[in-house]
PDB file of N, CA, C and O in Angstrom:
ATOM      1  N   UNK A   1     -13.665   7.237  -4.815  1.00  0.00           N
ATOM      2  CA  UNK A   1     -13.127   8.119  -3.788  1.00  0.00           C
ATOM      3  C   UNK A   1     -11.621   7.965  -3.716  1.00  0.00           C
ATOM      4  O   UNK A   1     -11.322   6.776  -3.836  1.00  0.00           O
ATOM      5  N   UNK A   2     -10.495   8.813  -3.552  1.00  0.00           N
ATOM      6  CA  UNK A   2      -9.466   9.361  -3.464  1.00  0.00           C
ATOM      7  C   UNK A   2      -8.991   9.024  -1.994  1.00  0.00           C
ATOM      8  O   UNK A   2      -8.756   9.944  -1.211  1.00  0.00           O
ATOM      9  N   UNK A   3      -8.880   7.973  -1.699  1.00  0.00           N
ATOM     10  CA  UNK A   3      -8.181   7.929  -0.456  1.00  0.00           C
ATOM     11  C   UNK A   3      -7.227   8.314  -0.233  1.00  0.00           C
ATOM     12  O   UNK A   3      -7.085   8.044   0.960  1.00  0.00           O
ATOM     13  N   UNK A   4      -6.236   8.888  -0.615  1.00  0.00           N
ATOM     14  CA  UNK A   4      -5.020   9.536  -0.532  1.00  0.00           C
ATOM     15  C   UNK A   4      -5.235  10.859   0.026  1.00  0.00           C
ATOM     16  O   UNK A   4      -4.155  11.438   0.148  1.00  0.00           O
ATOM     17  N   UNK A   5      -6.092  11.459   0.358  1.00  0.00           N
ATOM     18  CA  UNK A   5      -6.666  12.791   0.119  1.00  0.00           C
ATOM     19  C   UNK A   5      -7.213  12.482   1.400  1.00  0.00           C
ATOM     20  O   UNK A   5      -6.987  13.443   2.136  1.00  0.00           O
ATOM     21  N   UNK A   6      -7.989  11.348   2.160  1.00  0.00           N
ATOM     22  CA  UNK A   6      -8.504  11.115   3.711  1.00  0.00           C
ATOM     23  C   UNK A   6      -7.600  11.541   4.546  1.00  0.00           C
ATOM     24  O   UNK A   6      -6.484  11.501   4.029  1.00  0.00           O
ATOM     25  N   UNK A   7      -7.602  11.958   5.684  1.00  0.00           N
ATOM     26  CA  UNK A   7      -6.793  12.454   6.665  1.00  0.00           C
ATOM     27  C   UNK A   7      -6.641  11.412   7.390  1.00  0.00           C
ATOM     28  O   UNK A   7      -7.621  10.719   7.665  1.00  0.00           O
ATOM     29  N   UNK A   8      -5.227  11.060   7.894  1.00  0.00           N
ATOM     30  CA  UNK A   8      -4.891   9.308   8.031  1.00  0.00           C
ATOM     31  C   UNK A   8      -4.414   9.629   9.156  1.00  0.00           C
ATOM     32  O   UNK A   8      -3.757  10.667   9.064  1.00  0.00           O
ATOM     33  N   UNK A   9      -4.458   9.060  10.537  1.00  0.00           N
ATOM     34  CA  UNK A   9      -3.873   9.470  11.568  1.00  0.00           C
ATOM     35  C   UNK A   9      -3.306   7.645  12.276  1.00  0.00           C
ATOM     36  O   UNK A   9      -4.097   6.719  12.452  1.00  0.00           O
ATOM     37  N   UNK A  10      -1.957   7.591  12.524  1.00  0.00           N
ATOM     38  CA  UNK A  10      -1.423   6.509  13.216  1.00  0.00           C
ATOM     39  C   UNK A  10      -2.271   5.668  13.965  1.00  0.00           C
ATOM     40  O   UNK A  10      -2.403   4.445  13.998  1.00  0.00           O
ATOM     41  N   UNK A  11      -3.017   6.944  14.781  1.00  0.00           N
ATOM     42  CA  UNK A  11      -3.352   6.045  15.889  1.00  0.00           C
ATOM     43  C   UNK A  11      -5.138   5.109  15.496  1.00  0.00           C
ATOM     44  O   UNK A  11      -5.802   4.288  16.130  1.00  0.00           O
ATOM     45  N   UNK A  12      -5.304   5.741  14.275  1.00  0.00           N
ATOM     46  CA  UNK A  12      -6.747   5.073  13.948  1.00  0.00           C
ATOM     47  C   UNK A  12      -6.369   3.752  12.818  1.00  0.00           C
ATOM     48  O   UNK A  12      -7.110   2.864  12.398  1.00  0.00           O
ATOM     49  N   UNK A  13      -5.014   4.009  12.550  1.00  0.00           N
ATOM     50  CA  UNK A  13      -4.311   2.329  12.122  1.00  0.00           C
ATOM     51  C   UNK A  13      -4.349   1.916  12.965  1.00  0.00           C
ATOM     52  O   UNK A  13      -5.459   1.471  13.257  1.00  0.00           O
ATOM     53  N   UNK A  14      -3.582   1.790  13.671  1.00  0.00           N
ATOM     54  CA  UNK A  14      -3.206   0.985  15.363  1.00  0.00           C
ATOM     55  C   UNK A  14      -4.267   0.556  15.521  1.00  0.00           C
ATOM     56  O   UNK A  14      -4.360  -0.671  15.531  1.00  0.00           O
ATOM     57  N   UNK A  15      -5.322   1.258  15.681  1.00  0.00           N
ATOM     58  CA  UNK A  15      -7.173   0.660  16.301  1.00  0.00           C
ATOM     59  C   UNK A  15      -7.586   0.094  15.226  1.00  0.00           C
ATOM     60  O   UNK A  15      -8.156  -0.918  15.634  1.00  0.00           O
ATOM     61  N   UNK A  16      -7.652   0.115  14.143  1.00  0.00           N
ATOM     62  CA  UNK A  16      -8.313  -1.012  13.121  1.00  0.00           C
ATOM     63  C   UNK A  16      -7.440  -2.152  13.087  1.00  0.00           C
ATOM     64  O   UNK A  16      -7.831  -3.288  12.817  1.00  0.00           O
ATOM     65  N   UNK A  17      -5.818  -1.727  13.463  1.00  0.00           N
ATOM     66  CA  UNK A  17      -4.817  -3.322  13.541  1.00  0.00           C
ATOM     67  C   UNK A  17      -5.555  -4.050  14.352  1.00  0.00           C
ATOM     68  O   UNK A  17      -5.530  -5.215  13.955  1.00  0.00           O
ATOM     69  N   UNK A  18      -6.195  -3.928  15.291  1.00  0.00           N
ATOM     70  CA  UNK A  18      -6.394  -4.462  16.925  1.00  0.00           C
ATOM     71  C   UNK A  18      -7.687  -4.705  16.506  1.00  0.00           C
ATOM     72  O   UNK A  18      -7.877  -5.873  16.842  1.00  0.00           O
ATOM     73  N   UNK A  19      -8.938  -4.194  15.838  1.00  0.00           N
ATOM     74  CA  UNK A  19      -9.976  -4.957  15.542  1.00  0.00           C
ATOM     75  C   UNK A  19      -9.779  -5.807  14.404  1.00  0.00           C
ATOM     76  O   UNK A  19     -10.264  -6.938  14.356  1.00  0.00           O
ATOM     77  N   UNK A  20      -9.179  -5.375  13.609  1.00  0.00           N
ATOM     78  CA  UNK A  20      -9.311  -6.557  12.345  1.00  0.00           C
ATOM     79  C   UNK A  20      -8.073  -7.933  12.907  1.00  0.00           C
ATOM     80  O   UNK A  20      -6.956  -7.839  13.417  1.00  0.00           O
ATOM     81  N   UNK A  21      -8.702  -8.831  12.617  1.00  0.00           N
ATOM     82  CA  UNK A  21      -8.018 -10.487  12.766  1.00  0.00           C
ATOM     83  C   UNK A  21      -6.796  -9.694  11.373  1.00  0.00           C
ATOM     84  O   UNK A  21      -6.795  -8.905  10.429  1.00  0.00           O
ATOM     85  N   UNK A  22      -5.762 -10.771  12.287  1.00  0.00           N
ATOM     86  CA  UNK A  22      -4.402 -10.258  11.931  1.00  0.00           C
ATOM     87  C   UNK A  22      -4.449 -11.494  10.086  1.00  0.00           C
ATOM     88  O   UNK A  22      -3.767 -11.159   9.118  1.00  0.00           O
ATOM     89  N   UNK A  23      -5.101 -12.415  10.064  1.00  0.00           N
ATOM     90  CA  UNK A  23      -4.913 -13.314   8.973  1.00  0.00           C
ATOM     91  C   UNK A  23      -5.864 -12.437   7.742  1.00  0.00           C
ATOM     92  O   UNK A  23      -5.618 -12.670   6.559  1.00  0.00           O
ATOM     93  N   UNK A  24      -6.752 -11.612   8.050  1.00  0.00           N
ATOM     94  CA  UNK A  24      -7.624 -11.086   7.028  1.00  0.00           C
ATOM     95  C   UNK A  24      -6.960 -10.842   6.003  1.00  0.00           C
ATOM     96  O   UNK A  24      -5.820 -10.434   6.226  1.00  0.00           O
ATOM     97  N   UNK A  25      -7.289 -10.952   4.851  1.00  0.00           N
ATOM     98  CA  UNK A  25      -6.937 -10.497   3.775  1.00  0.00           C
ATOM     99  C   UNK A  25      -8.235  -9.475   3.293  1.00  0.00           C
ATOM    100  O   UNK A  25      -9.429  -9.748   3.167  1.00  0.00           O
ATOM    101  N   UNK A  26      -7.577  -8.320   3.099  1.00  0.00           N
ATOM    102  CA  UNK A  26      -8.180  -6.860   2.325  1.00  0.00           C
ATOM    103  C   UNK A  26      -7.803  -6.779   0.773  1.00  0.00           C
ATOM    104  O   UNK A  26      -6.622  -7.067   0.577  1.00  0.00           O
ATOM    105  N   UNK A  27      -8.610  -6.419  -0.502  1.00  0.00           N
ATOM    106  CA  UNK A  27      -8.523  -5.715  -1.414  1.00  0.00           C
ATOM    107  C   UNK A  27      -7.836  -4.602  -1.240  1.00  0.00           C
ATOM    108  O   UNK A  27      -8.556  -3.849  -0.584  1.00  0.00           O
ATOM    109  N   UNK A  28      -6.061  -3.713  -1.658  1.00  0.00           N
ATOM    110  CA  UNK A  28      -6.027  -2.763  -2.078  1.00  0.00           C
ATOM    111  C   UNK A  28      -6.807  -1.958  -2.806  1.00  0.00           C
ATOM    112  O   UNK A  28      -7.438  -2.449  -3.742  1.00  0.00           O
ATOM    113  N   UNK A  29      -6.904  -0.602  -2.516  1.00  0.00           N
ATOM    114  CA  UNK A  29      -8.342   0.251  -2.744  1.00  0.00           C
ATOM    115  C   UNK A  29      -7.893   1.307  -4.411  1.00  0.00           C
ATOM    116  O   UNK A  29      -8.765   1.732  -5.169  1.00  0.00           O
ATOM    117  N   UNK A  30      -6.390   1.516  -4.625  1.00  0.00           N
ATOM    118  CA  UNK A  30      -6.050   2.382  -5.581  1.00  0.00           C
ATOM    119  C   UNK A  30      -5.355   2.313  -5.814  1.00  0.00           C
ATOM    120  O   UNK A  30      -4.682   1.558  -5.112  1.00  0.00           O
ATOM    121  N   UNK A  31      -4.547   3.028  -7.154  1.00  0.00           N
ATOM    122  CA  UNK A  31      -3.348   2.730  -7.705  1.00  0.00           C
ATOM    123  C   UNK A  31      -3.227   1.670  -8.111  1.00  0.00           C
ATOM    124  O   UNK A  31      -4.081   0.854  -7.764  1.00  0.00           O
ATOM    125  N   UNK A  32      -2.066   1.199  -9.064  1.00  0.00           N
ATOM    126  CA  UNK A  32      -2.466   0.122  -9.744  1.00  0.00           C
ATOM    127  C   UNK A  32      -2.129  -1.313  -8.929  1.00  0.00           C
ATOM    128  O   UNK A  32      -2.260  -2.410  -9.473  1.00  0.00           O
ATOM    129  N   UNK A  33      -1.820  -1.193  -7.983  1.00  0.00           N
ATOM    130  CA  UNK A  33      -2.260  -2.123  -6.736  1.00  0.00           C
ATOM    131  C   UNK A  33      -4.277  -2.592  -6.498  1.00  0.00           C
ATOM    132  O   UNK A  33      -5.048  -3.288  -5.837  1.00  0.00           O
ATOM    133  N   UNK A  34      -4.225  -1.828  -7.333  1.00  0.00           N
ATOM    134  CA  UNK A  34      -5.913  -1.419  -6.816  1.00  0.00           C
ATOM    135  C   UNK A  34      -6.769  -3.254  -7.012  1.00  0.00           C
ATOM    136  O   UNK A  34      -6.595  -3.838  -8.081  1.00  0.00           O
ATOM    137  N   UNK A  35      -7.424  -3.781  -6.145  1.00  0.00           N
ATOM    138  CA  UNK A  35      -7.446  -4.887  -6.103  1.00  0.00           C
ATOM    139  C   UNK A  35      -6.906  -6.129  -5.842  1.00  0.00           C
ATOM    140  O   UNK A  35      -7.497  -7.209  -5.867  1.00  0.00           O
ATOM    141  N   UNK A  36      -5.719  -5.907  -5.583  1.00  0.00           N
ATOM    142  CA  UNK A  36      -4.520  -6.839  -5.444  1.00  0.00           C
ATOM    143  C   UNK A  36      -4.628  -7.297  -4.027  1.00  0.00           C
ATOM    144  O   UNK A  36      -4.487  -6.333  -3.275  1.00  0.00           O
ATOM    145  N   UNK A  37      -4.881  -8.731  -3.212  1.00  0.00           N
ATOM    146  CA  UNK A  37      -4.713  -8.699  -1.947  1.00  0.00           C
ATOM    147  C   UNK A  37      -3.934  -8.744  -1.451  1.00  0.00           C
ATOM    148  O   UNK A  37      -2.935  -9.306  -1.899  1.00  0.00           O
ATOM    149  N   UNK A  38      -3.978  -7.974   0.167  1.00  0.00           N
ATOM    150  CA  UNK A  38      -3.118  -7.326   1.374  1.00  0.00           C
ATOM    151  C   UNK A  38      -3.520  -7.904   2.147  1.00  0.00           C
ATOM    152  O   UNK A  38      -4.747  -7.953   2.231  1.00  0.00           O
ATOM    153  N   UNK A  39      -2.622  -8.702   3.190  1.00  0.00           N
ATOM    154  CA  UNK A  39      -2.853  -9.327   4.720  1.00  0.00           C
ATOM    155  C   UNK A  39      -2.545  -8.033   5.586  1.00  0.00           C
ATOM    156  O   UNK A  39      -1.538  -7.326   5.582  1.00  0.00           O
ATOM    157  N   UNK A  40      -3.437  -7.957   6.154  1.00  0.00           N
ATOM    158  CA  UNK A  40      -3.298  -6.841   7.250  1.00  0.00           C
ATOM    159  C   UNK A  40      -2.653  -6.899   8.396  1.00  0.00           C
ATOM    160  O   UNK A  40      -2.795  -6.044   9.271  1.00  0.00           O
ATOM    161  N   UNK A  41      -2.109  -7.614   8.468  1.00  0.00           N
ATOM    162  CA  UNK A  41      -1.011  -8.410   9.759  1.00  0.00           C
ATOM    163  C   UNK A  41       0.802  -7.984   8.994  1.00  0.00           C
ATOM    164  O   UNK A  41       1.947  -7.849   9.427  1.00  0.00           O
ATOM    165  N   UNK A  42       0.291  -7.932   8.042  1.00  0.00           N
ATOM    166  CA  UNK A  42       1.539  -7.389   7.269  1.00  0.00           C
ATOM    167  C   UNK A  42       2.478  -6.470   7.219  1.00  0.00           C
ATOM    168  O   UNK A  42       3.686  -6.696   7.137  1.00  0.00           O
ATOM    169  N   UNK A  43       1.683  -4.866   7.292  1.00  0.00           N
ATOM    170  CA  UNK A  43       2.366  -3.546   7.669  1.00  0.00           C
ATOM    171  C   UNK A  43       0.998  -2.891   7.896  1.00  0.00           C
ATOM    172  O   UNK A  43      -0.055  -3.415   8.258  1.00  0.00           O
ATOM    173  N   UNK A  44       1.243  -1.769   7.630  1.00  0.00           N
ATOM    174  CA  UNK A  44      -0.123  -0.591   8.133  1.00  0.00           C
ATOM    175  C   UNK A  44      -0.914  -0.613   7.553  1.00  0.00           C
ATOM    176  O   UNK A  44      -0.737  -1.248   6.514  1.00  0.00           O
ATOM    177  N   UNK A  45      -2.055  -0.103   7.709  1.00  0.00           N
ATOM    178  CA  UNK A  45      -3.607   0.076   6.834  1.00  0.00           C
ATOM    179  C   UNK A  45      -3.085   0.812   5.504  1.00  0.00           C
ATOM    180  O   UNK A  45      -3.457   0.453   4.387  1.00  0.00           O
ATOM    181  N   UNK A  46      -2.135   1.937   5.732  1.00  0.00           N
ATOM    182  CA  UNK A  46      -2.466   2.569   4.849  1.00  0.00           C
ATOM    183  C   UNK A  46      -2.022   1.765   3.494  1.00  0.00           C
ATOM    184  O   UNK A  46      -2.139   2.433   2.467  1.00  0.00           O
ATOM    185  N   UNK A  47      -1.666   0.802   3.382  1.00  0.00           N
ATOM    186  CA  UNK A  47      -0.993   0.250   2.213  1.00  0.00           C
ATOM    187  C   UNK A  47      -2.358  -0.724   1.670  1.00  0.00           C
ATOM    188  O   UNK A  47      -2.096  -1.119   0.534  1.00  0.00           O
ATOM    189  N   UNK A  48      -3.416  -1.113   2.030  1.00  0.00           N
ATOM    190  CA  UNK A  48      -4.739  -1.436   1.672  1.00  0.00           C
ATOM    191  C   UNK A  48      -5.263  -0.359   1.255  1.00  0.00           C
ATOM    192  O   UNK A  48      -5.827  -0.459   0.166  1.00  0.00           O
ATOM    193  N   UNK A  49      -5.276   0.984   1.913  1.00  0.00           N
ATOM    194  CA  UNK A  49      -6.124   2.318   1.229  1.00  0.00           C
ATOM    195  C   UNK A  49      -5.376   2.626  -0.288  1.00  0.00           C
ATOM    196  O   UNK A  49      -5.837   3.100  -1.326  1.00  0.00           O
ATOM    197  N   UNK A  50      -4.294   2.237  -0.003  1.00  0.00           N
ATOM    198  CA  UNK A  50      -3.691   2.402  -1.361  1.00  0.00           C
ATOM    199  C   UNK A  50      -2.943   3.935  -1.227  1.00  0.00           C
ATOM    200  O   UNK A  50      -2.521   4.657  -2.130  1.00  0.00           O
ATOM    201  N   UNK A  51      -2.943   4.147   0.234  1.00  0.00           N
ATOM    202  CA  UNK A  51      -2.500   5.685   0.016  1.00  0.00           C
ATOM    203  C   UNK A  51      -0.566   5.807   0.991  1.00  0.00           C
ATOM    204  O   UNK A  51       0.107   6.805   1.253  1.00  0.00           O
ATOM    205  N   UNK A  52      -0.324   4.500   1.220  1.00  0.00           N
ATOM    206  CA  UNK A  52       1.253   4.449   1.654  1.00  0.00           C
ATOM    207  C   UNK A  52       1.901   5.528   0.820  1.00  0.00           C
ATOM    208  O   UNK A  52       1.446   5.719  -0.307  1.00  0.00           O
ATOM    209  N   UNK A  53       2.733   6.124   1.176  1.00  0.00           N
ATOM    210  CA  UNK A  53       3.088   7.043   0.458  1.00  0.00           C
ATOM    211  C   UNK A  53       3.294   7.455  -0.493  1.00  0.00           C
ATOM    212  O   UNK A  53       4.406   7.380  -1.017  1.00  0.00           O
ATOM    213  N   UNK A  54       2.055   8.155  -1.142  1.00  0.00           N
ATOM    214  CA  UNK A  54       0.894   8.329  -1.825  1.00  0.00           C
ATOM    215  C   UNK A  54       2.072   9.024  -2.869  1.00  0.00           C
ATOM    216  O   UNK A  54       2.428   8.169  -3.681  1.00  0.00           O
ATOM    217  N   UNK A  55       2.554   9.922  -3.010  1.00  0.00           N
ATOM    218  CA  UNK A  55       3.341  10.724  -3.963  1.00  0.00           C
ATOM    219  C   UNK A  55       4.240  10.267  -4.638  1.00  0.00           C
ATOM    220  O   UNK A  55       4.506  10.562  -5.804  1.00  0.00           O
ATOM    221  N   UNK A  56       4.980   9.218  -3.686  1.00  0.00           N
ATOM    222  CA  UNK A  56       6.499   8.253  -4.209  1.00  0.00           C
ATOM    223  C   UNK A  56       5.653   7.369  -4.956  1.00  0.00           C
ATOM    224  O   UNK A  56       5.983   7.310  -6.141  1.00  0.00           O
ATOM    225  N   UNK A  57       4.746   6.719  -4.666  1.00  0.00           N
ATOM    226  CA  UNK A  57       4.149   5.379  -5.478  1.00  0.00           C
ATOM    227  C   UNK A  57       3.863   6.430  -6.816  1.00  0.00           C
ATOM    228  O   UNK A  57       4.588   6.227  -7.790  1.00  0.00           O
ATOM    229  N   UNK A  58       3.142   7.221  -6.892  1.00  0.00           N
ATOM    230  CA  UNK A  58       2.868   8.133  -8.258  1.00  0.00           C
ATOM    231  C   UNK A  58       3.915   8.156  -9.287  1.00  0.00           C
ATOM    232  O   UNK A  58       3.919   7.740 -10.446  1.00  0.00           O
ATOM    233  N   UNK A  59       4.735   8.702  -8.625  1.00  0.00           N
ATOM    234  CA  UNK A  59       6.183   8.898  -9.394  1.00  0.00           C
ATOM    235  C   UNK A  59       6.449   7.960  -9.929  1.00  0.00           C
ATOM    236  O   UNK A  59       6.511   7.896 -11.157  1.00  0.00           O
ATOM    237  N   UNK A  60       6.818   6.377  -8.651  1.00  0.00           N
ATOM    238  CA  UNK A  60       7.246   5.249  -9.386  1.00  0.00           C
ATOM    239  C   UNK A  60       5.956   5.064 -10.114  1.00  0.00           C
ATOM    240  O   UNK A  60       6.204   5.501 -11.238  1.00  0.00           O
ATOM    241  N   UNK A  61       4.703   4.654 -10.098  1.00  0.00           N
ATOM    242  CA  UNK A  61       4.020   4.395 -11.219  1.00  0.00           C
ATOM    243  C   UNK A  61       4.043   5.002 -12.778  1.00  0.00           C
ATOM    244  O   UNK A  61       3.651   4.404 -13.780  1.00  0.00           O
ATOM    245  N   UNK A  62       4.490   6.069 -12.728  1.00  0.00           N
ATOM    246  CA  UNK A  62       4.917   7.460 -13.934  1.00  0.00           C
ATOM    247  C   UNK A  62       6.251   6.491 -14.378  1.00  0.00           C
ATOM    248  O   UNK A  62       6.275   5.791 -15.390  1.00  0.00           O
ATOM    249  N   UNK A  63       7.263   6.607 -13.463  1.00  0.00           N
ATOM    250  CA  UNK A  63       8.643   6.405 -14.136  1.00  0.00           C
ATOM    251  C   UNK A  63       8.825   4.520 -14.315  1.00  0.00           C
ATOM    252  O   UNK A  63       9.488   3.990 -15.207  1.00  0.00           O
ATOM    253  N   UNK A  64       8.226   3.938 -13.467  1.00  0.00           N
ATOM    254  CA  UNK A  64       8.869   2.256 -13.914  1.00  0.00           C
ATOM    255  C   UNK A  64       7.671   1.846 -14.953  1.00  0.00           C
ATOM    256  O   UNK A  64       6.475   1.880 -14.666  1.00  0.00           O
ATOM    257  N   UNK A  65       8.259   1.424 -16.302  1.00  0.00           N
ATOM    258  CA  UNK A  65       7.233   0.412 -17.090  1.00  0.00           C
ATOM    259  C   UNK A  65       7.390  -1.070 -16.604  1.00  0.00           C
ATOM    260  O   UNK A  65       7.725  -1.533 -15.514  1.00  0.00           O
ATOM    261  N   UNK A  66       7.121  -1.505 -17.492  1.00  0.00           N
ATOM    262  CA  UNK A  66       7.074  -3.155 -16.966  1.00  0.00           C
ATOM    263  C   UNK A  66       8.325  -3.652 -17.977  1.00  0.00           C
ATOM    264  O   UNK A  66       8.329  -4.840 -18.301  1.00  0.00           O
ATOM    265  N   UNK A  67       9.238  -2.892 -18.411  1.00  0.00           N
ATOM    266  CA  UNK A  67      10.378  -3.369 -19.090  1.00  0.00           C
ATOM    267  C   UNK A  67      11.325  -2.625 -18.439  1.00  0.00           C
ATOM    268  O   UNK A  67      12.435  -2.489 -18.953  1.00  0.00           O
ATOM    269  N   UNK A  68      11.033  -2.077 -17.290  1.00  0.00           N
ATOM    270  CA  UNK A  68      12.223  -1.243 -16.280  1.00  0.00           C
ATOM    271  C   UNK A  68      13.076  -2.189 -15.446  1.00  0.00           C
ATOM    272  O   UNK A  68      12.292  -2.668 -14.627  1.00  0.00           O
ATOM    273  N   UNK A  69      14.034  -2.593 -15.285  1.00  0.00           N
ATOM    274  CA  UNK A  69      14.679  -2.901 -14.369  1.00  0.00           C
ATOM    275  C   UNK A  69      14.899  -2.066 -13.288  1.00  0.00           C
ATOM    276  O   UNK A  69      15.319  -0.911 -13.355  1.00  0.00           O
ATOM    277  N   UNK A  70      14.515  -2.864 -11.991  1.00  0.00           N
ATOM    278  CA  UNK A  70      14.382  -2.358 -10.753  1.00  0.00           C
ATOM    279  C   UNK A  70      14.568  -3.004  -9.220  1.00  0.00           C
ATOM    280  O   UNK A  70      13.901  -3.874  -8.660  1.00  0.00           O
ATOM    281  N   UNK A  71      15.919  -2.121  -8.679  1.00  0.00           N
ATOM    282  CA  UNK A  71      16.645  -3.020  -7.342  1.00  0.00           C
ATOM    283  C   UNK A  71      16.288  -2.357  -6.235  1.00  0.00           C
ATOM    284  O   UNK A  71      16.698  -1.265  -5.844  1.00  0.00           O
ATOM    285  N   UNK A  72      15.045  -3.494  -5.470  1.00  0.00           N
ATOM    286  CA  UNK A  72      14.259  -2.784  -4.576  1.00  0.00           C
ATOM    287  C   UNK A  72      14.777  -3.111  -3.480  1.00  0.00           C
ATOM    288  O   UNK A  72      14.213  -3.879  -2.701  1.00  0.00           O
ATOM    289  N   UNK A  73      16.301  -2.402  -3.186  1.00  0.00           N
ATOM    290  CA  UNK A  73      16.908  -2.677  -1.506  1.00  0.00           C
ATOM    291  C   UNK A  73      16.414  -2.620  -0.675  1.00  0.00           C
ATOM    292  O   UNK A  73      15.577  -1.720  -0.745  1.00  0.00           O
ATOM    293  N   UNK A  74      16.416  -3.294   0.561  1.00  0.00           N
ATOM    294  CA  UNK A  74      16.042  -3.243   1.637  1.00  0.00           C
ATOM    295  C   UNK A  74      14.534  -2.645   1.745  1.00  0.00           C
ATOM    296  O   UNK A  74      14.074  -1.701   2.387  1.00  0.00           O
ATOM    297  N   UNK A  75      13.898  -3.683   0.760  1.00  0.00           N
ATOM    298  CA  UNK A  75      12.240  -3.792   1.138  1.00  0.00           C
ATOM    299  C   UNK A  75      12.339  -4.138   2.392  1.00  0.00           C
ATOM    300  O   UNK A  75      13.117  -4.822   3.057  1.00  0.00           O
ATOM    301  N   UNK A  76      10.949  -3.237   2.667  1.00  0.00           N
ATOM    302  CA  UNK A  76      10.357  -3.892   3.780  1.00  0.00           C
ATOM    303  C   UNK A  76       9.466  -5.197   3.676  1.00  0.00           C
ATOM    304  O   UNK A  76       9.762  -6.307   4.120  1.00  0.00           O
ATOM    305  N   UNK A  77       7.943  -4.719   2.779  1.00  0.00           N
ATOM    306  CA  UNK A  77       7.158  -5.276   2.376  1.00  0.00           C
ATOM    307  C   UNK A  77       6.653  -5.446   1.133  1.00  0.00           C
ATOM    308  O   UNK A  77       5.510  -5.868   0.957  1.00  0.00           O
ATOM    309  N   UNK A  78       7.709  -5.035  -0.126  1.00  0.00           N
ATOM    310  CA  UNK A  78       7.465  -4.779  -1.411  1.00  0.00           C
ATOM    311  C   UNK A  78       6.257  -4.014  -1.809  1.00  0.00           C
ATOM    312  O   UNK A  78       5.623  -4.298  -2.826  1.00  0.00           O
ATOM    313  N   UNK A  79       5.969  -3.140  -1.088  1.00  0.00           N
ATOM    314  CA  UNK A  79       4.756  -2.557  -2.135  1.00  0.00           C
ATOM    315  C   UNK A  79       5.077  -2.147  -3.166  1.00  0.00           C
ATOM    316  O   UNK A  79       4.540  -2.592  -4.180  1.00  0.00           O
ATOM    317  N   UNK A  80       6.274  -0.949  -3.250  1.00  0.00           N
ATOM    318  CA  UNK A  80       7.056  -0.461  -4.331  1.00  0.00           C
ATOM    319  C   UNK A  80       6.796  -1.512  -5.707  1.00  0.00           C
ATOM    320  O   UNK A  80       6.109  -1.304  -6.707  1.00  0.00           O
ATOM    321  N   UNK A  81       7.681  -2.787  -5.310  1.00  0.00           N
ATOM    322  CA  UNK A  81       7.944  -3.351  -6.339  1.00  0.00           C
ATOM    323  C   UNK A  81       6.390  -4.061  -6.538  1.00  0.00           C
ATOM    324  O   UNK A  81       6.073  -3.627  -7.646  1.00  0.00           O
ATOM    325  N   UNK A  82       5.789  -4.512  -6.288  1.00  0.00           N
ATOM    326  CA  UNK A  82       4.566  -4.879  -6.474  1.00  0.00           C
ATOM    327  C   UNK A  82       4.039  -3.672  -7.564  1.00  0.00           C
ATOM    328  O   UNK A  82       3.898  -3.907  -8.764  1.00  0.00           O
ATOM    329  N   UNK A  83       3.818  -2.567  -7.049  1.00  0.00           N
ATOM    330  CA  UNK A  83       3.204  -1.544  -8.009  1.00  0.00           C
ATOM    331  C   UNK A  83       3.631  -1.952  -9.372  1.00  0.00           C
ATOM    332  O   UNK A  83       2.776  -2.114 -10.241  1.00  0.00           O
ATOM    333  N   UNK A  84       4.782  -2.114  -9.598  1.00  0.00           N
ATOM    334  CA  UNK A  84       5.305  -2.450 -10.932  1.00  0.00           C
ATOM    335  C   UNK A  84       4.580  -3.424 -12.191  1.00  0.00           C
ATOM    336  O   UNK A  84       5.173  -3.598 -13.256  1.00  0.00           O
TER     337      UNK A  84
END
């Protein structure tokens, strides 16, 4: 399934932040993150669905190889560079 494609609304992050224990660690669901663990205390759900902004990660997955040099300013939480 295509989680990127689920209809994602703020406020049903917010409510799974508040039930799930902030130490959990989740499996990322897609992209080549896909499997990689995520503490959910970390940033938003959507970066476990694998669908954080779903179009930019595409691109960078298309354009960075693993012989790309890449200056990931003012991360927040590295997903970007993680994808890599």
């Amino acid at each position: 399934m295509k989680f990127s494609r689920v209809p994602f609304k703020p406020q049903i992050g917010g409510l799974l932040k508040t039930i799930l224990p902030n130490n959990l660690i989740l499996p990322i669901l897609q992209g080549k993150l896909r499997g990689k663990q995520w503490i959910v205390s970390s940033s938003n759900i959507e970066y476990i669905l694998g669908s954080y902004e779903y179009e930019m990660r595409k691109l960078f997955e298309r354009v960075v190889s693993k012989s790309s040099v890449v200056y990931d300013l003012d991360t927040y939480v590295g997903f970007f560079t993680l994808s890599t």
